[in-house]
C-alpha positions as CSV (number, residue, x, y, z in Angstrom):
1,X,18.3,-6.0,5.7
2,X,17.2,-8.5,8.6
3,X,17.2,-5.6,11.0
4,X,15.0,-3.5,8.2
5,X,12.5,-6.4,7.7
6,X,12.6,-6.7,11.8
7,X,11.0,-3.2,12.5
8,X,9.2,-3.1,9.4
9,X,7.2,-6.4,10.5
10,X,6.7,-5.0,14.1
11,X,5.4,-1.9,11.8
12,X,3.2,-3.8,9.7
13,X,1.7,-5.7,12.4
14,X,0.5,-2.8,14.8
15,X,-0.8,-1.3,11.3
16,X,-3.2,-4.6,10.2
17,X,-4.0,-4.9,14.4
18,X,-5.3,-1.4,13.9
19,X,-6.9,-1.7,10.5
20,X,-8.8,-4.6,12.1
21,X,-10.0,-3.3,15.3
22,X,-11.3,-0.2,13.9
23,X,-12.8,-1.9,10.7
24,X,-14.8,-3.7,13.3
25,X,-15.5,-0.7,14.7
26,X,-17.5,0.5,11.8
27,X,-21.4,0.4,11.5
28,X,-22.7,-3.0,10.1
29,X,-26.3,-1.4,9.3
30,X,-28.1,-4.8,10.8
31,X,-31.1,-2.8,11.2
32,X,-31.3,-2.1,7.4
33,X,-30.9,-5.8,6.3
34,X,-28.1,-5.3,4.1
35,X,-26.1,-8.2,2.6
36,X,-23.1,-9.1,4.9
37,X,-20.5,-8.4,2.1
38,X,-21.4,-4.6,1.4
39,X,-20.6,-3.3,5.5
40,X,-18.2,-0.8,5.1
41,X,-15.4,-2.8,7.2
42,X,-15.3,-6.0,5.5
43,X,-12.5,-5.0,2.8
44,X,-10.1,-3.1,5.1
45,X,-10.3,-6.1,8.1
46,X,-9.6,-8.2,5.4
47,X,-6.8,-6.0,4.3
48,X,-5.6,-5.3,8.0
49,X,-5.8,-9.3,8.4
50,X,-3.6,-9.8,5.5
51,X,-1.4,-7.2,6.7
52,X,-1.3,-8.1,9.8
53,X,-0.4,-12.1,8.8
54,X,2.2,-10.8,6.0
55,X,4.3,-8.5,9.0
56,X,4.0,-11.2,11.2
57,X,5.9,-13.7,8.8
58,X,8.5,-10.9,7.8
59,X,8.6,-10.1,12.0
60,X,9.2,-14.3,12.4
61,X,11.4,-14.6,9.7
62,X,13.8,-11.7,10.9
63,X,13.9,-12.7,14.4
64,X,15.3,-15.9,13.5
65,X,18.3,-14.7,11.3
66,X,18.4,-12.0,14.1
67,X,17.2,-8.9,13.4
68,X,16.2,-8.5,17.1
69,X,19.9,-7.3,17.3
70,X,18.9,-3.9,16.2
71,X,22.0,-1.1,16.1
72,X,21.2,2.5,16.9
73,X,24.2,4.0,15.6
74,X,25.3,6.1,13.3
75,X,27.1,3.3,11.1
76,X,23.3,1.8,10.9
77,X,21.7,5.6,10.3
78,X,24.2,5.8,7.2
79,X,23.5,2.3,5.6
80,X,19.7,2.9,5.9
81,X,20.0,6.2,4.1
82,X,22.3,5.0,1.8
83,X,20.5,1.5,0.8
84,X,18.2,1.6,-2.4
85,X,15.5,-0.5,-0.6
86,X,15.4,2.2,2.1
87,X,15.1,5.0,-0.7
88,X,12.4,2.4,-2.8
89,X,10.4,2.3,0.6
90,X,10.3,5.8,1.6
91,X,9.2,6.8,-2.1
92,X,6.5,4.1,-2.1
93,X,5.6,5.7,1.8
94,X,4.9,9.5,0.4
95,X,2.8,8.4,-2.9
96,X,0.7,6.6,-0.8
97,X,0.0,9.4,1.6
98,X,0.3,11.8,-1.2
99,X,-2.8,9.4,-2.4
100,X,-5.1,8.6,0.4
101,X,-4.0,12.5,1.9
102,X,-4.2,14.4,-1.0
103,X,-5.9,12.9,-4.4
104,X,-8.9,11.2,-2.8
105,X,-11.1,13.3,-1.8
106,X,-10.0,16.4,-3.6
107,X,-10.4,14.5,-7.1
108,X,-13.0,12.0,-8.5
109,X,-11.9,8.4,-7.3
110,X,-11.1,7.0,-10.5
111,X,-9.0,9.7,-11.7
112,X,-6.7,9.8,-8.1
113,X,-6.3,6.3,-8.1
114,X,-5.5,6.4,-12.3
115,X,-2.6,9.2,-10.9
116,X,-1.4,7.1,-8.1
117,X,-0.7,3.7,-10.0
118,X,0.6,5.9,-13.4
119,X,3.0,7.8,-10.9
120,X,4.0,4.9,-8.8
121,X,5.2,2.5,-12.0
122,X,6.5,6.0,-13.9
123,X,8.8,6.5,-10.7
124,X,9.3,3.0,-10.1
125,X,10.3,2.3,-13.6
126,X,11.9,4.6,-15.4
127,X,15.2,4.4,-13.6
128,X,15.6,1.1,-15.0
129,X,15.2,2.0,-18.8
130,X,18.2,3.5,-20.3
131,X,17.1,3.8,-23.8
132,X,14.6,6.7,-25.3
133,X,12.5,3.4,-27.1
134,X,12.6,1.9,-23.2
135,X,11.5,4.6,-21.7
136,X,8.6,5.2,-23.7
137,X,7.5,1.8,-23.7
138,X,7.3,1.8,-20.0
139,X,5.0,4.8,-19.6
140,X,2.8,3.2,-22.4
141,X,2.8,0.0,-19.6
142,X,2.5,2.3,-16.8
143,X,-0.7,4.0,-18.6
144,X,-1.8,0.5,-19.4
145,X,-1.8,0.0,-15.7
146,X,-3.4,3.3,-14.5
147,X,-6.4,2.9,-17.0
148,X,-6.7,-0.8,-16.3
149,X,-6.3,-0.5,-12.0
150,X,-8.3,2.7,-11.9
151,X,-11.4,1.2,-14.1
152,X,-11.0,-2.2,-12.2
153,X,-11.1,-0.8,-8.7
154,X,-13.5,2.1,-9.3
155,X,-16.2,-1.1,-11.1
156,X,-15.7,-3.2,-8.2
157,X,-16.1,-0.6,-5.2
158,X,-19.3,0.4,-7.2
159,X,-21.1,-2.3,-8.7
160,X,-19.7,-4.7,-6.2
161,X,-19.4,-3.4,-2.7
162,X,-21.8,-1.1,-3.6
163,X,-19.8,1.7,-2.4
164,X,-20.4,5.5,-3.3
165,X,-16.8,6.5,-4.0
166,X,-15.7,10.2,-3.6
């Protein structure tokens, strides 16, 4: 896992280096004396800056146990396929691409973002419920959740940030 949390740290931090130069390439709209909090790049440089500080702390923390030692073989190819983490990362990966690629933007905000978080804890979740009474309480959760993230993110974006949402 040190080798895992190595290059996902070196991932994460030429993702929030990224996320921050370009949110600072975005229009401020001086000229239109807008408040400071409502420029379009304030929430993702904040988000690339978190990012960014979050994979540099895994990045730190791996090289010292040394994950720097990285092996290219197929012995490593196999335990990466093969480890639950691996599996748990590359399913968290496609929703959110299947998300920001393919829900926003073809549906209203609110709804894509309700059928991102319901689908994320459903898939998430019910693996670990073995009972029919289990498994039904953890879609009522994961509907909890949708409703709850969708209406609190959609309010915010609009009445907050005073962004017009697709």
């Amino acid at each position: 896992m040190v080798k895992a949390d190595f290059v996902t740290g070196l991932v994460l931090i030429a993702l929030g280096v990224a996320t921050v130069v370009e949110s600072l390439r975005m229009p401020r709209f001086a000229h239109l004396n807008i408040e400071p909090y409502t420029v379009p790049g304030l929430v993702p440089g904040a988000l690339g800056a978190v990012i960014l500080l979050l994979g540099a702390i895994l990045f730190l923390r791996a090289a010292r146990a040394g994950g720097w030692r990285l092996g290219a073989g197929a012995a490593a190819r196999k335990t990466w396929a093969s480890d639950p983490g691996s599996r748990r990362l590359a399913l968290s990966t496609a929703l959110c691409l299947g998300y920001a690629g393919l829900l926003v933007g073809r549906l209203p905000f609110w709804l894509a973002t309700f059928s991102f978080v319901f689908a994320f804890v459903v898939l998430f979740e019910w693996p670990l419920a073995t009972a029919r009474g289990e498994r039904i309480r953890r879609l009522l959760i994961a509907l909890a959740y949708a409703v709850a993230v969708a209406a609190a993110v959609t309010l915010v974006f609009q009445h907050v940030f005073l962004v017009r949402l697709p």
